[in-house]
C-alpha positions as CSV (number, residue, x, y, z in Angstrom):
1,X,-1.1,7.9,-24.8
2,X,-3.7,10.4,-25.6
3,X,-5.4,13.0,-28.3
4,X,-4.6,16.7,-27.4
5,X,-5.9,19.2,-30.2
6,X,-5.3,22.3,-28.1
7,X,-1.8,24.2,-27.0
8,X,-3.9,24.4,-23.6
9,X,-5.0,21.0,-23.1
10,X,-1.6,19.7,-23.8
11,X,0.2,22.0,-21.0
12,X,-2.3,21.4,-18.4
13,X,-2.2,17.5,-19.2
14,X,1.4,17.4,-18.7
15,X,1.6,16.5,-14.6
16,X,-0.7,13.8,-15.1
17,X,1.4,12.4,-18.0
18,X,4.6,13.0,-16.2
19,X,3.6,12.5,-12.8
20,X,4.7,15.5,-11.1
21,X,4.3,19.2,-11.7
22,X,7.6,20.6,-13.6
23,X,9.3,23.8,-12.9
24,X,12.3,25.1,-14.9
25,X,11.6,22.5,-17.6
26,X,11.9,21.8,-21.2
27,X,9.3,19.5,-22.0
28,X,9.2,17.2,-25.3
29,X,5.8,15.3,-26.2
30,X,6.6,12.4,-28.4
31,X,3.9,11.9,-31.4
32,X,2.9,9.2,-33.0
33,X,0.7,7.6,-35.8
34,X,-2.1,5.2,-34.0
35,X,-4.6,2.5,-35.3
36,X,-7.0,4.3,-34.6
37,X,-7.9,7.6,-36.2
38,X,-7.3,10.4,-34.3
39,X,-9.5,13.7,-34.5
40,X,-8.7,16.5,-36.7
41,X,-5.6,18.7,-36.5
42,X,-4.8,16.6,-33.1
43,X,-1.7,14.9,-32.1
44,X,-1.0,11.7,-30.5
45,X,1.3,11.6,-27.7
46,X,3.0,8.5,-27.0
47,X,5.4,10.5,-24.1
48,X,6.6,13.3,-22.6
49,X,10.1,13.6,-21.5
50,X,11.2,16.2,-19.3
51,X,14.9,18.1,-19.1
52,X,16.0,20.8,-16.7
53,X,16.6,24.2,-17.7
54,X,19.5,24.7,-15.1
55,X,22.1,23.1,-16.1
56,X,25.8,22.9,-14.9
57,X,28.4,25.3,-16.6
58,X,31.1,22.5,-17.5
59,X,29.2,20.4,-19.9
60,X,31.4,19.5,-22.4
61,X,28.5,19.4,-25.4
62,X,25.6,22.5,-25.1
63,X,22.1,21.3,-23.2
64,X,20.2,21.6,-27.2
65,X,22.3,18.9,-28.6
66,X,22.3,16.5,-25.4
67,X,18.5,17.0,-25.1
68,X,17.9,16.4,-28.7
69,X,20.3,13.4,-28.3
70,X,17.8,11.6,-25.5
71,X,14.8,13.1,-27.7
72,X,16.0,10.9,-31.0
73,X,16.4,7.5,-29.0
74,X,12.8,8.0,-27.6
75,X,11.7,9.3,-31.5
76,X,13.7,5.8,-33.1
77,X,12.2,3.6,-30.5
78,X,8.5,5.1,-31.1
79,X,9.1,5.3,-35.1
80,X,8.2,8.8,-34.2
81,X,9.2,11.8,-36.8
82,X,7.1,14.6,-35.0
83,X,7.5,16.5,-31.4
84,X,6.2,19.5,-29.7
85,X,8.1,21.3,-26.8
86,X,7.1,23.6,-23.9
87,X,8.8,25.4,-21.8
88,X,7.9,26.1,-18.2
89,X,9.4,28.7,-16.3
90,X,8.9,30.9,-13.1
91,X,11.3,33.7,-14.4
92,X,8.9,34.2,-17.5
93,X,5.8,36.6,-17.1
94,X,4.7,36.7,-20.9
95,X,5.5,36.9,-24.7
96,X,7.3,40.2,-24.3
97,X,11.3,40.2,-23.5
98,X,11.7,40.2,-20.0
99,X,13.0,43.2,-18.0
100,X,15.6,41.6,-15.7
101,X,15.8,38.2,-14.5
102,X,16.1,35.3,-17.1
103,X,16.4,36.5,-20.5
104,X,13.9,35.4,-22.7
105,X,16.7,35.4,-25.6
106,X,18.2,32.5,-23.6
107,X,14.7,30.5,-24.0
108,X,14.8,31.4,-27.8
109,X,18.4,30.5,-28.1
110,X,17.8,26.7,-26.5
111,X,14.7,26.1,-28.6
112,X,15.9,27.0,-31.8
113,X,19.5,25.0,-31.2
114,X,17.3,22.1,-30.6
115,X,15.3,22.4,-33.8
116,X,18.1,22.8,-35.7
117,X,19.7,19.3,-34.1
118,X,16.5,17.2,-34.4
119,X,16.3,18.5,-37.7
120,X,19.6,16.6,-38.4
121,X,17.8,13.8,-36.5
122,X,15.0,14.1,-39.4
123,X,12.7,14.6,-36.3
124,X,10.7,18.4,-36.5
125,X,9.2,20.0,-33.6
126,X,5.6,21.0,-35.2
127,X,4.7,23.2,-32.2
128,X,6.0,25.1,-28.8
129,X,4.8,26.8,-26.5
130,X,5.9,28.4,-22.8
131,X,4.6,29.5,-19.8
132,X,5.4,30.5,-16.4
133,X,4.0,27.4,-14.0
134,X,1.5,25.0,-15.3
135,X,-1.3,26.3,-12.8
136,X,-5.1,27.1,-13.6
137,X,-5.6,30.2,-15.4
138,X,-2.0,30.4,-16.2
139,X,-0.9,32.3,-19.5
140,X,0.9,30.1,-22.0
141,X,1.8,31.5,-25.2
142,X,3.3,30.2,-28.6
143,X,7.5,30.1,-29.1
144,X,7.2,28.6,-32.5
145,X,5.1,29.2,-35.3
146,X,2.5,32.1,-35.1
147,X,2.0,34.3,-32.5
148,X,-0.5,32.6,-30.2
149,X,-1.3,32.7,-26.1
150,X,-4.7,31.1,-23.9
151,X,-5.2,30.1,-20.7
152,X,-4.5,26.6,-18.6
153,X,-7.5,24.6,-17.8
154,X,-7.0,23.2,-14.1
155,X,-4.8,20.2,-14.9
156,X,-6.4,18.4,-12.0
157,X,-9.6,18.0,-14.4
158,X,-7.5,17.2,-17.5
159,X,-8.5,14.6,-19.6
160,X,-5.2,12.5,-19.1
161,X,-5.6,12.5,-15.4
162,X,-8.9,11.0,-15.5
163,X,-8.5,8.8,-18.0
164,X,-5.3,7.4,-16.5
165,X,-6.1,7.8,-12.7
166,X,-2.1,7.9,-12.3
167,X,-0.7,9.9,-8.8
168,X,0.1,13.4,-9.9
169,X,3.2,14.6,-7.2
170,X,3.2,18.0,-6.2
171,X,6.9,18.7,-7.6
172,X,9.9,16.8,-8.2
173,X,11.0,17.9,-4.5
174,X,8.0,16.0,-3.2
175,X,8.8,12.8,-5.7
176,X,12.5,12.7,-4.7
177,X,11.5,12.6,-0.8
178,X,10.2,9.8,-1.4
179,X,13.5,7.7,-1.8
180,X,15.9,10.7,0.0
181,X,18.3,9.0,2.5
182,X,18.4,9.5,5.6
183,X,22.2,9.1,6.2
184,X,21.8,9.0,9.9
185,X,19.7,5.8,9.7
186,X,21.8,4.3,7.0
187,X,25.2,4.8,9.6
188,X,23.1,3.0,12.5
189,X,22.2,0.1,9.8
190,X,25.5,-0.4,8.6
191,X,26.6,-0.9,11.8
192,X,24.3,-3.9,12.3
193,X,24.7,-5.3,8.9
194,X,27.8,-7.8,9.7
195,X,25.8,-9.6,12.7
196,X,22.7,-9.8,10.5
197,X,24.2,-11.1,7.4
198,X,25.9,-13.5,9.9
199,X,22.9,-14.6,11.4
200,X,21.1,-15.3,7.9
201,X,23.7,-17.2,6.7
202,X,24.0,-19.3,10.4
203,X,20.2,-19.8,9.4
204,X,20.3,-21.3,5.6
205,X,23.3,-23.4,6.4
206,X,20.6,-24.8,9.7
207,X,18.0,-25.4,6.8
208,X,20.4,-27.0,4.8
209,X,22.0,-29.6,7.5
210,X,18.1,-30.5,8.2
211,X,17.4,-31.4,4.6
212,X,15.4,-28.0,3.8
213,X,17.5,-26.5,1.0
214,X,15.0,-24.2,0.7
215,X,13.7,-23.3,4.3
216,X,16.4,-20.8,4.3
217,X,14.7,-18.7,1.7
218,X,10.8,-19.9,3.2
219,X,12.3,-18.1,6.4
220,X,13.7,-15.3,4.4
221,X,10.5,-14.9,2.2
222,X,8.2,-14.5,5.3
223,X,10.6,-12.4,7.8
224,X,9.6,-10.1,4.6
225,X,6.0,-10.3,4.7
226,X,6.0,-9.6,8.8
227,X,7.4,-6.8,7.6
228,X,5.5,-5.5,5.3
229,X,2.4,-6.5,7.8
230,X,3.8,-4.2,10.4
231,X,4.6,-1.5,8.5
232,X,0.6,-1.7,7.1
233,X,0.0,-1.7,11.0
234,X,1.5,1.2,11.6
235,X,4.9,-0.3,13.1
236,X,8.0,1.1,11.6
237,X,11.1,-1.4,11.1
238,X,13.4,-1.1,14.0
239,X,17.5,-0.7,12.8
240,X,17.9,-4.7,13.4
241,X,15.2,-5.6,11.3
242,X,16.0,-3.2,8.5
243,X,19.9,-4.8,8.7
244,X,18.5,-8.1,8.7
245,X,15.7,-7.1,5.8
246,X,19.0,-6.1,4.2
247,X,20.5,-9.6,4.3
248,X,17.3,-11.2,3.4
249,X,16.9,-9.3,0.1
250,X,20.6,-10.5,-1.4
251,X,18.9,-13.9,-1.4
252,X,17.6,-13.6,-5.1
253,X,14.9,-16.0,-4.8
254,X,13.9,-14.1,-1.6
255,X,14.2,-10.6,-4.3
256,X,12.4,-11.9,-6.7
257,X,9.5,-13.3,-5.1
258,X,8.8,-10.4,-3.7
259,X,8.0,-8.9,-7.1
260,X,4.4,-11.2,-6.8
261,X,3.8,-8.1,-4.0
262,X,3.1,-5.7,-6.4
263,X,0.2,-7.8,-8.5
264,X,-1.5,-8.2,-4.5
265,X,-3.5,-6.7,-2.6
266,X,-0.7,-5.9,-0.4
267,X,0.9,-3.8,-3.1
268,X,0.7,-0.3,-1.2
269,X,1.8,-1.8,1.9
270,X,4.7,-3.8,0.3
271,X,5.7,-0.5,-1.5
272,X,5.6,1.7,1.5
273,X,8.7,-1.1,2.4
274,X,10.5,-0.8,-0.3
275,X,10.2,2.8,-0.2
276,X,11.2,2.8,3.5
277,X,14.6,0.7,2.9
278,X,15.3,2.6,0.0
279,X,15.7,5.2,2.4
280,X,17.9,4.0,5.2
281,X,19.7,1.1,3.4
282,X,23.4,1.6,2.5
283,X,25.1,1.3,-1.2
284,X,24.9,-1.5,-2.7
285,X,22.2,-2.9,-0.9
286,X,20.0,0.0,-1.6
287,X,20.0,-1.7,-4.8
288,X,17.6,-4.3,-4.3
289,X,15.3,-2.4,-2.4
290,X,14.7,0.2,-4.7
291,X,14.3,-2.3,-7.5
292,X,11.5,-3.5,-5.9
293,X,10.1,0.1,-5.6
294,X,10.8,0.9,-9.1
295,X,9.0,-2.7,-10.3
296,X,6.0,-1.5,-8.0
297,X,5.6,1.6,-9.1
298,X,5.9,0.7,-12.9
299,X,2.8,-2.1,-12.9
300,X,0.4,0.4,-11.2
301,X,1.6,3.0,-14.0
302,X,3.5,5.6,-11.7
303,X,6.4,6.4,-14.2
304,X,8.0,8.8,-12.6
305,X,8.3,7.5,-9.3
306,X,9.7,4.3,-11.4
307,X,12.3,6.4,-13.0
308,X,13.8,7.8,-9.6
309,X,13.5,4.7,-8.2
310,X,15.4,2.4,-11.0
311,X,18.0,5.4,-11.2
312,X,18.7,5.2,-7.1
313,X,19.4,1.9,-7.5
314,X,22.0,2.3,-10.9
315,X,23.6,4.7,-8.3
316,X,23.5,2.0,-5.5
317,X,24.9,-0.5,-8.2
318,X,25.4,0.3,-11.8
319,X,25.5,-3.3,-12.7
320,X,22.5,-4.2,-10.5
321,X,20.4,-6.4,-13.7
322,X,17.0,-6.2,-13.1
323,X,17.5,-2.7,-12.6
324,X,19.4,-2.2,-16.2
325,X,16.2,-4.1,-17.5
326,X,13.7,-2.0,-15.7
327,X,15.9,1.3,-16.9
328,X,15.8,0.4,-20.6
329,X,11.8,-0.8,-20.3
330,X,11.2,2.6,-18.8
331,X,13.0,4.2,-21.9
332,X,11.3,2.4,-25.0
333,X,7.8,3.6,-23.0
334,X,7.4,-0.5,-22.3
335,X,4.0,-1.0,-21.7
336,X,3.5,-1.8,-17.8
337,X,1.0,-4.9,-18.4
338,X,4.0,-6.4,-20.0
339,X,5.8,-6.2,-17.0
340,X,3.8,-8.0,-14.7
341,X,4.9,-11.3,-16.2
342,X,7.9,-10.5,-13.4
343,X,5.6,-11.0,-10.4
344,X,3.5,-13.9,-11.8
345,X,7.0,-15.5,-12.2
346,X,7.9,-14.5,-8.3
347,X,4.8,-16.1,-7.3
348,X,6.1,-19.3,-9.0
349,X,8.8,-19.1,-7.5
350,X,7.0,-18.6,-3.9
351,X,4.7,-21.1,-4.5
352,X,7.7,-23.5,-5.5
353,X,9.0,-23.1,-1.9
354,X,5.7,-24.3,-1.0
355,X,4.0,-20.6,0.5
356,X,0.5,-20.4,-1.0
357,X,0.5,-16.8,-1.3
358,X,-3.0,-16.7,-3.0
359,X,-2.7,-13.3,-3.7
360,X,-5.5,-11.9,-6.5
361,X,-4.8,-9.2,-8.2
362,X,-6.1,-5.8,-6.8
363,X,-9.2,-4.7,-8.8
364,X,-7.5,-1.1,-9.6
């Protein structure tokens, strides 16, 4: 959450508070009252929620009244009664009507639907503003109130990206790579998967029989970890172990102590994992893996690569709980710190199986 008094300083602020650099987007900054008080004629953002401008001909309801929709749950949540919009798009060249390509009429058209429907929501959009890529010395220029147009500051050196020190992705292409699967991998895991699941359970029922109900998931818990080690290393899973990493992660104990990874100093490297299995595991069990990236990604403050993540793993399995909780957290603007009580609780549980993890925190 931040101050921004200028049209400028909002725009270029945007990637940092979003986490990637939007193209063909509607933007929405949230506002809100705060404790403290905030400088004159500024506005205090509590979130910015993005919507694509290209949308698919066959929705039933037009994009104004869905977006306005999302915008009112985030407004009730926030107690928020105030929003400003911008629009960023590469078929724009300024305030005057475009000669061929987009028409700016169909900008004008969206905006004003929406105020009229947030309107009904009792929510007003004080400001808006549009511009053609949010890029250093890029022209933005006023689509609500009076005529009005400056120039970008370099949203590298905005105040929001300092202050936060959150990754800034490149574009949501770049983002979305991040959990694409690779279908070839996934065919070669899938293949493996019944001998691996077979050979977990052979080795918790061997636990069991010796009077270690919980060595299977000890065993699990640190298969994990050698894991994560080699992949810090440099050493990339082989197919068998990602099968096997597969089997190890529908143990929920196993799951859920791995959550402690992300309040360690083996956070990047556990991620990089979860990242990596998000990948080239199958449906459902994608699930788990990328409920682990999404949990990561949300304690160090990397929203957006949260929000993929948690939604890849709704796709893998719609049910999937801690995903459902993580999707909902990410929607009220939950704040992170809250969420760690998770991985304190997964180290319990680790240390309950009698692994000193002994993990610190990592200082940033």
């Amino acid at each position: 959450m931040s101050y921004l008094d200028d049209a400028g300083d909002l725009i270029a602020a945007i990637p940092a508070m979003l986490g990637f650099v939007p193209e063909r987007s509607l933007l929405i900054a949230v506002l809100t009252d705060s404790e403290c008080d905030p400088p004159a004629d500024a506005g205090h953002v509590f979130a910015v929620m993005r919507f694509d401008l290209d949308l698919p001909d066959r929705l039933i309801r037009g994009p104004a009244e869905l977006f306005a929709e999302a915008v009112a749950k985030i407004c009730s949540s926030a107690y928020s009664t105030e929003v400003l919009a911008v629009l960023v798009d590469d078929r724009l060249t300024g305030p005057a009507r475009q000669r061929g390509g987009r028409d700016r009429g169909a900008h004008a058209t969206l905006i004003n639907s929406l105020v009229e429907h947030l309107a009904d929501c009792l929510i007003g959009v004080v400001g808006g503003w549009a511009t053609a890529a949010i890029e250093p010395g890029g022209l933005w220029w006023s689509i609500l109130g009076p005529p009005r147009q400056g120039v970008i500051p370099d949203p590298t050196t905005s105040a929001e990206t300092s202050a936060e020190g959150k990754p800034v992705y490149a574009s949501r292409s770049e983002l979305l790579a991040l959990i694409e699967q690779d279908q070839e991998t996934i065919e070669r895991v899938e293949r493996r998967l019944p001998a691996a699941r077979a050979a977990v359970v052979r080795r918790y029922a061997a636990s069991r029989r010796d009077g270690d109900p919980d060595g299977g998931t000890r065993w699990g818990f640190q298969r994990v970890l050698d894991l994560i080690a080699a992949l810090d290393s440099g050493r990339q899973p082989t197919v068998s172990q990602t099968a096997e990493a597969a089997a190890l992660l529908a143990d929920r104990r196993t799951r859920d102590g791995l959550l402690a990874t992300a309040l360690s100093n083996f956070a990047r490297p556990a991620e990089s994992l979860w990242s990596y299995l998000t990948r080239t595991l199958p449906d459902p069990e994608r699930a788990e893996a990328a409920t682990l990236l999404a949990y990561s990604a949300y304690v160090r403050r990397d929203g957006a690569l949260a929000g993929v993540a948690v939604q890849a793993a709704l796709q893998a399995d719609p049910e999937h709980p801690l995903a459902v909780m993580l999707d909902a957290a990410l929607e009220l603007g939950l704040d992170p710190d809250r969420m760690r009580r998770l991985g304190r609780s997964g180290a319990e549980i680790v240390n309950g199986l009698g692994i000193d993890t002994d993990w610190p925190e990592p200082s940033s």
